[in-house]
MISETI-36552 format. One record per atom (N, C-alpha, C): x, z, y; atom name. Coordinates in Angstrom, 1 decimal, m for minus. Layout:
- X,Z,Y,CA
...
//
This chain:
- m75.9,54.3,m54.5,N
- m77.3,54.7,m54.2,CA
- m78.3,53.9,m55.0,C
- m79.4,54.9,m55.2,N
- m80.5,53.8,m56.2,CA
- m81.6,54.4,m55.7,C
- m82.2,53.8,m54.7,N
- m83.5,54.4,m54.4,CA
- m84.8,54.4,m55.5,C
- m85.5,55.7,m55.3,N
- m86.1,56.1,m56.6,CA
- m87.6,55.6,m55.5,C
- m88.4,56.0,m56.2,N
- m90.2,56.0,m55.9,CA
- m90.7,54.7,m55.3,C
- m91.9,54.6,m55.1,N
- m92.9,53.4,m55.2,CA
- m93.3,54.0,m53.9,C
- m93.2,52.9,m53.0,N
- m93.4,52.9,m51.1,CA
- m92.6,54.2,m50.2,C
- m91.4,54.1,m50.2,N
- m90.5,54.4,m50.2,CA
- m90.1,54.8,m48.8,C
- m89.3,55.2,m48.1,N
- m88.5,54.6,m47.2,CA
- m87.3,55.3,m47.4,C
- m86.6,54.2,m47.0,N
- m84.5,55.2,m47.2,CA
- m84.0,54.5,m45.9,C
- m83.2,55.4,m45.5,N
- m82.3,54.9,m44.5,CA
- m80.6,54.7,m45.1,C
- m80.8,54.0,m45.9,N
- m79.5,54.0,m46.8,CA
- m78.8,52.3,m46.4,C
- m79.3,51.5,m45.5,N
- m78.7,50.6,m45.1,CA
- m77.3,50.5,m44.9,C
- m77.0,49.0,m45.0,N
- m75.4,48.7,m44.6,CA
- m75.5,47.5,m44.1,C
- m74.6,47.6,m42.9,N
- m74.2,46.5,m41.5,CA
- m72.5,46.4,m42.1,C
- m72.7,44.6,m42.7,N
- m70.6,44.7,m42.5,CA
- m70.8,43.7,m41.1,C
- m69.9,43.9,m40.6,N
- m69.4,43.2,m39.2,CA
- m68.1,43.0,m39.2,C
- m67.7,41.6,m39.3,N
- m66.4,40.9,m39.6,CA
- m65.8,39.9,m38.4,C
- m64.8,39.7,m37.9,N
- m64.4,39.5,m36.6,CA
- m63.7,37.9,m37.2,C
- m63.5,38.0,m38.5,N
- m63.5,36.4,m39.3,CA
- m64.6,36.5,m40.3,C
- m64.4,34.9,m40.8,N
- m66.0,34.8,m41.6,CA
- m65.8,35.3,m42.6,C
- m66.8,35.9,m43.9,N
- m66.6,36.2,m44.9,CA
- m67.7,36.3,m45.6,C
- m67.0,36.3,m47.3,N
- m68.3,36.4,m48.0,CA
- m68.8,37.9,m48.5,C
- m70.2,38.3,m48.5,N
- m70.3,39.6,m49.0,CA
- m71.2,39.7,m50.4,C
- m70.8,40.3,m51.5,N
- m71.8,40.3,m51.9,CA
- m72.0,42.3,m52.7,C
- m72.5,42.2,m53.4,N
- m73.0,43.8,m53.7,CA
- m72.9,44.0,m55.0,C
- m72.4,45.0,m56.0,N
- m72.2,45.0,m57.5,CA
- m72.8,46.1,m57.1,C
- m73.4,46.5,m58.6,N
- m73.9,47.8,m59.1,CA
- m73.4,48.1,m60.4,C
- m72.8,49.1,m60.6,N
- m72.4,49.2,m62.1,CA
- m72.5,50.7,m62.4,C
- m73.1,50.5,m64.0,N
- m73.4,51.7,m64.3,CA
- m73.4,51.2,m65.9,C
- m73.4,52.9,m66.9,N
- m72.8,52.6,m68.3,CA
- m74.2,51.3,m69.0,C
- m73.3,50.8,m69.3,N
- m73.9,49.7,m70.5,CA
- m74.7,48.5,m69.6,C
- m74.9,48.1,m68.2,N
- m75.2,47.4,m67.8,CA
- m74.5,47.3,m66.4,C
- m74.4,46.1,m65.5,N
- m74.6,46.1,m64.3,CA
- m75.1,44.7,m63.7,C
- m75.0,44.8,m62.4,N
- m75.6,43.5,m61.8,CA
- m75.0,43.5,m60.6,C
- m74.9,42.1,m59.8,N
- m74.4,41.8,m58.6,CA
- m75.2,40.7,m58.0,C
- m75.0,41.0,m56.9,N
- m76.0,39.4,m55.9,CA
- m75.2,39.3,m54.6,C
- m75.0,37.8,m54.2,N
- m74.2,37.5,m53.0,CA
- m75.2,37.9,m51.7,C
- m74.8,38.6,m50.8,N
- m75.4,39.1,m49.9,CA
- m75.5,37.9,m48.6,C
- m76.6,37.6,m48.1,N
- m76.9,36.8,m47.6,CA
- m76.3,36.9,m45.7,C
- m75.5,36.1,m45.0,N
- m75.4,36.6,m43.7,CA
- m76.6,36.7,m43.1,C
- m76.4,37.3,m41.8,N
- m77.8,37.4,m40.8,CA
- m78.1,36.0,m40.4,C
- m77.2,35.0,m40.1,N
- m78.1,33.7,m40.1,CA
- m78.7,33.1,m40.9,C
- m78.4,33.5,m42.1,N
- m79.2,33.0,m43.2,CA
- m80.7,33.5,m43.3,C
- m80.9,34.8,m42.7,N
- m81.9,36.0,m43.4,CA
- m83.3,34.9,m42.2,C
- m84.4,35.2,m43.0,N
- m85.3,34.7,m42.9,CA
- m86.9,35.5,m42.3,C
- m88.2,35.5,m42.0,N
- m88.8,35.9,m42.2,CA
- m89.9,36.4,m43.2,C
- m90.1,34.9,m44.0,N
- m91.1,34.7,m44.8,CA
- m90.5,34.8,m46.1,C
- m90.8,34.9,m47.1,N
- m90.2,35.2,m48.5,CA
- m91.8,35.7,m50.0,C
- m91.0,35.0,m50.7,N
- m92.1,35.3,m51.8,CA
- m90.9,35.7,m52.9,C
- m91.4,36.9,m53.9,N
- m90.4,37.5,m54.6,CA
- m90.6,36.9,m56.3,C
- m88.9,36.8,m56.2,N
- m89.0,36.3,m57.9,CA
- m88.5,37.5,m58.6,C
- m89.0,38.2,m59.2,N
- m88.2,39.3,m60.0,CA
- m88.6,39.5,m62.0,C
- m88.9,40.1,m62.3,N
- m88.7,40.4,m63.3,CA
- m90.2,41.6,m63.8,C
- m90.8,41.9,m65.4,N
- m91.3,42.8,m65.5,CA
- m90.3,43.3,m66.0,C
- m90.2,44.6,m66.1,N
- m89.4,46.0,m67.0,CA
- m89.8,45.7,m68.2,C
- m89.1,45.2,m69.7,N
- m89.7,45.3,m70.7,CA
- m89.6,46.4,m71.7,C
- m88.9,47.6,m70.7,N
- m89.2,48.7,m72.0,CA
- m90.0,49.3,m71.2,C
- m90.7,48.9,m70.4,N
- m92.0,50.2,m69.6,CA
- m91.3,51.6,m69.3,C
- m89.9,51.9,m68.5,N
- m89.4,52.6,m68.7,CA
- m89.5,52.8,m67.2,C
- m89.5,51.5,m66.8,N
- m88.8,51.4,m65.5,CA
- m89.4,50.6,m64.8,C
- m90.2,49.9,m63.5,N
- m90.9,49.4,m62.8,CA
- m90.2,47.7,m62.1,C
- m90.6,46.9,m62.5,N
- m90.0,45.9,m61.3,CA
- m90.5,46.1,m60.2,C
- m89.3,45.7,m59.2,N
- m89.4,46.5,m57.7,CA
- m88.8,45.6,m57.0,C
- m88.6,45.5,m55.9,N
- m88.4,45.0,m54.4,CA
- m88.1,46.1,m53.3,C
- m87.2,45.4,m52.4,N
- m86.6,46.3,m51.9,CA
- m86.7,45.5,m49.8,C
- m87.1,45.7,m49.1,N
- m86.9,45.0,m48.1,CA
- m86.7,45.7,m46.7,C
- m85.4,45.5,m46.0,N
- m84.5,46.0,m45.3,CA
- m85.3,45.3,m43.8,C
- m85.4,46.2,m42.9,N
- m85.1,45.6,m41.2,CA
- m84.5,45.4,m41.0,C
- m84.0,44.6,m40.1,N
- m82.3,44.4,m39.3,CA
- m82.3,44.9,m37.6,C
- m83.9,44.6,m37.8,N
- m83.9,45.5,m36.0,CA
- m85.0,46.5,m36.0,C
- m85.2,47.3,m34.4,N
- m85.9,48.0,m34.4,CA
- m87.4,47.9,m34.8,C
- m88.2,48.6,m35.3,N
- m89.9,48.4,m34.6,CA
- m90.2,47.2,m35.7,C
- m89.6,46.9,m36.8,N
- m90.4,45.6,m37.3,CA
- m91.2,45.7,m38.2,C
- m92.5,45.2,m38.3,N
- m93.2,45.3,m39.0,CA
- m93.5,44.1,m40.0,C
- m93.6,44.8,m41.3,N
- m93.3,43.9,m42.2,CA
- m94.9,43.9,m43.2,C
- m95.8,43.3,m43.6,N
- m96.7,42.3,m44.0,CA
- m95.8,42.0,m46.2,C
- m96.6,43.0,m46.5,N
- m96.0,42.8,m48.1,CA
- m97.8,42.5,m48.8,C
- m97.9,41.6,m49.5,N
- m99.1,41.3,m50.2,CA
- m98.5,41.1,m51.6,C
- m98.8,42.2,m52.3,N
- m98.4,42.1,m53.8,CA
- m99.2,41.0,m54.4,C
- m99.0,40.7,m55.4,N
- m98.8,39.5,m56.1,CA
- m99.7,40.8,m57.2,C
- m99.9,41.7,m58.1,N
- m100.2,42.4,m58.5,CA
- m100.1,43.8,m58.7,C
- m100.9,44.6,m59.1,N
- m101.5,46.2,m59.2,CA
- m100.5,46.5,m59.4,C
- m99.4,47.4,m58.0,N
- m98.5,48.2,m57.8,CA
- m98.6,49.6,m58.1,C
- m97.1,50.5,m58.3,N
- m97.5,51.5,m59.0,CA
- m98.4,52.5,m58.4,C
- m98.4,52.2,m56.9,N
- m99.5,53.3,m56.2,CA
- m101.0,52.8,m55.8,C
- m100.6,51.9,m56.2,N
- m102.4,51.3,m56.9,CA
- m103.0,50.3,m55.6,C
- m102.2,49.4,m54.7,N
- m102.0,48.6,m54.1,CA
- m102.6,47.4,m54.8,C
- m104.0,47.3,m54.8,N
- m104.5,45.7,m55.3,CA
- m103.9,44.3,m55.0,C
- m103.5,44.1,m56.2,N
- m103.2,42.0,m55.9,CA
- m103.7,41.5,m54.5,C
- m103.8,40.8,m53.8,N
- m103.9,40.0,m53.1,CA
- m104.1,40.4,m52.1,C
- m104.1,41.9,m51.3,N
- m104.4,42.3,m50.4,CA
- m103.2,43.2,m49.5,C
- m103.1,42.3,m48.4,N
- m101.5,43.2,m47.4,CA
- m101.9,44.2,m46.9,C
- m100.8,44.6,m46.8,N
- m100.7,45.9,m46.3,CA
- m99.3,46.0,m45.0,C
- m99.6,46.8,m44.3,N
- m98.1,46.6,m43.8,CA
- m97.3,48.3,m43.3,C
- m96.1,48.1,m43.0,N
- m95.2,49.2,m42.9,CA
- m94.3,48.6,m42.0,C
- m93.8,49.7,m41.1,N
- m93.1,49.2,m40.0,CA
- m91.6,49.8,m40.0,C
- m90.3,49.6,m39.7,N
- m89.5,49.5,m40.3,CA
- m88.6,50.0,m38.7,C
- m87.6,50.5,m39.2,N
- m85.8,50.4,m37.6,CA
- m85.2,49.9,m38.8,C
- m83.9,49.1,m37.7,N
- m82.9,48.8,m38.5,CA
- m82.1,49.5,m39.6,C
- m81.8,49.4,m40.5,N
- m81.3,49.5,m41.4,CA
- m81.9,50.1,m42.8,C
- m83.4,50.6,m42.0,N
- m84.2,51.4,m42.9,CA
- m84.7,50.3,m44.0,C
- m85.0,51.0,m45.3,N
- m85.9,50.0,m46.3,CA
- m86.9,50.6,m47.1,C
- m87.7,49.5,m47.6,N
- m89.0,50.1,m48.0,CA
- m89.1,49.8,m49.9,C
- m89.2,50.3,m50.4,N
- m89.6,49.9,m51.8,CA
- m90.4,49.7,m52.1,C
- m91.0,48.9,m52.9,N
- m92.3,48.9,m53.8,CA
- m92.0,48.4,m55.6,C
- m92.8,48.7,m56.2,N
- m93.0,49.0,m57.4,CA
- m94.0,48.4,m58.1,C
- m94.2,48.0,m59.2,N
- m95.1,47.7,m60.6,CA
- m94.5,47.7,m61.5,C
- m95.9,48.1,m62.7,N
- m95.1,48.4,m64.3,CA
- m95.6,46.6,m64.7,C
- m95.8,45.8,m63.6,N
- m96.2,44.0,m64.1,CA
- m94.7,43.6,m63.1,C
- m95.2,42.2,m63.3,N
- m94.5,41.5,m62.4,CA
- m94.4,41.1,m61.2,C
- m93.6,41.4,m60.2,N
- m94.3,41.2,m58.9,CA
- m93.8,39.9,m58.3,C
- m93.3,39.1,m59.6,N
- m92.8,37.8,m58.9,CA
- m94.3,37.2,m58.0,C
- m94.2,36.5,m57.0,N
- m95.4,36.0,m56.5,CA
- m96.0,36.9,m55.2,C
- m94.7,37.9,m55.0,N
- m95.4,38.9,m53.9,CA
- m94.7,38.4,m52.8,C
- m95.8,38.3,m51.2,N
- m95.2,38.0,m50.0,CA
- m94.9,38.8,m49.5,C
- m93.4,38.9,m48.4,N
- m93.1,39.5,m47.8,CA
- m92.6,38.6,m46.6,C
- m93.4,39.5,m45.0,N
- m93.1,38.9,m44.4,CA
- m92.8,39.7,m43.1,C
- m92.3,39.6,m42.0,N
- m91.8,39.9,m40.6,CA
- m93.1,39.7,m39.9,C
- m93.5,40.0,m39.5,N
- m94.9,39.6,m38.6,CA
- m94.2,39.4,m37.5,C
- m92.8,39.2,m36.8,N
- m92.6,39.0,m35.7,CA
- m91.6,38.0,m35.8,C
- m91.5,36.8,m35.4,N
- m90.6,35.8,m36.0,CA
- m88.7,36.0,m35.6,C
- m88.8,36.7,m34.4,N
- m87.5,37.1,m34.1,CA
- m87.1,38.4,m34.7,C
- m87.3,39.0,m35.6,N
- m87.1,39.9,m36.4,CA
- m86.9,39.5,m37.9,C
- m85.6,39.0,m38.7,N
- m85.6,38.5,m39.4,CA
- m85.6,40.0,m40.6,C
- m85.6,39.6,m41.9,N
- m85.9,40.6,m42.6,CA
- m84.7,40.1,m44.0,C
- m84.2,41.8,m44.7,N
- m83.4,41.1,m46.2,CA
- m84.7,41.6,m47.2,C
- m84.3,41.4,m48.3,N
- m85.3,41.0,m49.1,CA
- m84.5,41.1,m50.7,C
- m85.1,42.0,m51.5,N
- m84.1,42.5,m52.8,CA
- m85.1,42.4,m53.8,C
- m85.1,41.9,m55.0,N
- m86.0,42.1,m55.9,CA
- m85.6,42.5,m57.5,C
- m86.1,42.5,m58.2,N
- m85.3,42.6,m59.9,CA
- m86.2,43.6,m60.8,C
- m85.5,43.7,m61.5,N
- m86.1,44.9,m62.8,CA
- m84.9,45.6,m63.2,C
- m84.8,47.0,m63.6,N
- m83.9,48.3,m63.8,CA
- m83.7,48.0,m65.3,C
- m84.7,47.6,m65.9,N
- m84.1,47.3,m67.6,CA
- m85.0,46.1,m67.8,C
- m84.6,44.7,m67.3,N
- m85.9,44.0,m68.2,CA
- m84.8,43.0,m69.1,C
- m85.2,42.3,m70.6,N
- m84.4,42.2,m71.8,CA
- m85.1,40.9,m71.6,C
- m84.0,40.1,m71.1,N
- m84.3,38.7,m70.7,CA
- m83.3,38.0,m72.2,C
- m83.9,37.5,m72.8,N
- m83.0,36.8,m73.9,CA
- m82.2,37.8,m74.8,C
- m82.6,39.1,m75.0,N
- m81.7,39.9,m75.4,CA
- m82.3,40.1,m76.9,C
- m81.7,40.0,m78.1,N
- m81.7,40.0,m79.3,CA
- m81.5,41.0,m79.5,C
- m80.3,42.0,m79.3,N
- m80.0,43.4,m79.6,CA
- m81.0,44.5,m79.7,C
- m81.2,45.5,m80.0,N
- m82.1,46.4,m80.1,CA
- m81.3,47.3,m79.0,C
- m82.3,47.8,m78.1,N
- m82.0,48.7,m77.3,CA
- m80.8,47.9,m76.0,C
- m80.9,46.6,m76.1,N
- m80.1,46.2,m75.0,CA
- m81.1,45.6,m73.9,C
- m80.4,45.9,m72.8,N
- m81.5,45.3,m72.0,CA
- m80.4,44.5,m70.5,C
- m81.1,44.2,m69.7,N
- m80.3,43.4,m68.4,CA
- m80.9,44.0,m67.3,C
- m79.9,44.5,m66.3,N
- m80.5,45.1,m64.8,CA
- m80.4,43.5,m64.0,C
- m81.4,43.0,m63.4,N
- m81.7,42.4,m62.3,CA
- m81.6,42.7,m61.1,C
- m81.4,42.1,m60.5,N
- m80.5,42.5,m58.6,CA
- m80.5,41.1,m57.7,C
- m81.5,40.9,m57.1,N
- m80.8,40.0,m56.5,CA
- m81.7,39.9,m54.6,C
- m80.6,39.3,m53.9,N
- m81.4,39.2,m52.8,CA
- m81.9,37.4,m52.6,C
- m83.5,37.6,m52.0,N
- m84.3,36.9,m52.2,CA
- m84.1,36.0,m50.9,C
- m83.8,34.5,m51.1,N
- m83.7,33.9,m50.2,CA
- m85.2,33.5,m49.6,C
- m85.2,33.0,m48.0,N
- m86.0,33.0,m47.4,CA
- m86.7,31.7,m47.7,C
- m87.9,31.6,m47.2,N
- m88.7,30.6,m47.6,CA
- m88.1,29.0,m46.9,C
- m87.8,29.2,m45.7,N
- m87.1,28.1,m45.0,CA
- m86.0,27.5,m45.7,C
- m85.3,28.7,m46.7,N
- m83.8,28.0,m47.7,CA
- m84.6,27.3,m49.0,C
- m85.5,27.2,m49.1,N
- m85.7,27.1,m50.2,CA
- m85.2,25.3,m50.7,C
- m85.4,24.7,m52.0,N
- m84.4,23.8,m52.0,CA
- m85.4,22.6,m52.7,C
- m85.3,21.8,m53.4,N
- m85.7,20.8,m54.3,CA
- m85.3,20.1,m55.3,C
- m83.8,20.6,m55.6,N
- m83.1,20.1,m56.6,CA
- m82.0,21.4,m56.9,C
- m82.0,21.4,m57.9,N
- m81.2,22.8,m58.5,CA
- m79.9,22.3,m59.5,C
- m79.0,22.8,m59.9,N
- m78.0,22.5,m61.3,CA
- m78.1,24.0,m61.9,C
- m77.8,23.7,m62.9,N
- m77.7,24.8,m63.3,CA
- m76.4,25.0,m65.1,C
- m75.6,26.1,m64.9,N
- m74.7,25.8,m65.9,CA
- m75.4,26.5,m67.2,C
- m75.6,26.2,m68.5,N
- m75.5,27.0,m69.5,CA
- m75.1,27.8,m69.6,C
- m74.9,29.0,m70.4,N
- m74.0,30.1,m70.8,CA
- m73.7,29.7,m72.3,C
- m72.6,29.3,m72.9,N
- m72.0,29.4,m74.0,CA
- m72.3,30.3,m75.3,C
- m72.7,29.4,m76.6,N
- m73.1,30.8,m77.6,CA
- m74.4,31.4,m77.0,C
- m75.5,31.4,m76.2,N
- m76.7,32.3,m76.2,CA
- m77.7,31.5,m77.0,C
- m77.7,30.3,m77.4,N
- m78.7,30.3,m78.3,CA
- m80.4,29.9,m77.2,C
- m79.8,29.6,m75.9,N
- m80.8,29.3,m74.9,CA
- m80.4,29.8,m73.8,C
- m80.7,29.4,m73.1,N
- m81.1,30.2,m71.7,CA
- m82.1,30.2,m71.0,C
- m82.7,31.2,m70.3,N
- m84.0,31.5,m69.0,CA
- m84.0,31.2,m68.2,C
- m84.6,29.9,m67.6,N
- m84.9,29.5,m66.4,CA
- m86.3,29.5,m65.5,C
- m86.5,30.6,m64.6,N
- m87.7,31.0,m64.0,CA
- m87.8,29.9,m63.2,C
- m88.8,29.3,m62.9,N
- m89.1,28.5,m61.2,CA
- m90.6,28.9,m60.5,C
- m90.1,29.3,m59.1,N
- m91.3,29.3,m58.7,CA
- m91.7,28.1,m57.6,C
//
């Protein structure tokens, strides 16, 4: 599934329920790219969240965010970070109300890193997906690009000290912080 359009809703959710612990995470693959991100348990999942994602650098394709209910009736509080593709001004929320499993999209041809998303109800925790469809993060090749995918940890996980490994042969690597 790849949900298409800018403020969206899909009922395309997925509940795993495991009777021992486990880890989940989600691949996407498709020709000439793909991407994966470890799927966060429900104790993990958070209310408050600010998105790191990516612009699209072939203007092809929008960086987007994706954010799931886990229960009924929740209303969720999204203040873009900047001029979304349905013309949703920077710094001003909006909100949309959500059932379980249902999710909402949003979109820009900018970057929406810096956008809040939030639960207006603190016992209603929320997932939280962000990235870009083609953005060409360190990519030298002509015509290559990188799909972004990841789910966005909550503001309470957030950390103070990071490691991080090189990648071999790239000649650098990209490290975003917010």
């Amino acid at each position: 599934y790849y949900g298409e359009g800018d403020e969206a809703i899909f009922n395309f959710g997925i509940r795993v329920n495991s009777e021992q612990p486990v880890r989940v995470y989600a691949f996407h693959d498709r020709a000439f790219f793909s991407a994966a991100t470890l799927i966060l348990p429900t104790t993990a999942l958070g209310t408050e969240h600010l998105v790191l994602a990516r612009p699209d650098d072939t203007q092809n394709s929008p960086s987007q965010l994706v954010v799931m209910a886990t229960q009924e009736n929740t209303v969720v509080e999204i203040t873009p970070s900047v001029l979304t593709v349905s013309f949703r001004a920077p710094n001003l929320p909006f909100t949309v109300t959500l059932n379980a499993g249902q999710s909402f999209q949003l979109q820009s041809f900018s970057d929406l890193s810096g956008t809040r998303v939030r639960s207006l109800d603190e016992s209603k925790p929320i997932a939280l997906f962000a990235g870009a469809r083609q953005a060409q993060v360190n990519c030298d090749l002509g015509g290559a690009d990188d799909h972004l995918y990841e789910q966005i940890y909550p503001l309470e996980l957030w950390g103070r000290e990071y490691h991080v490994v090189p990648f071999k042969d790239r000649g650098g690597d990209e490290v975003r912080i917010m």
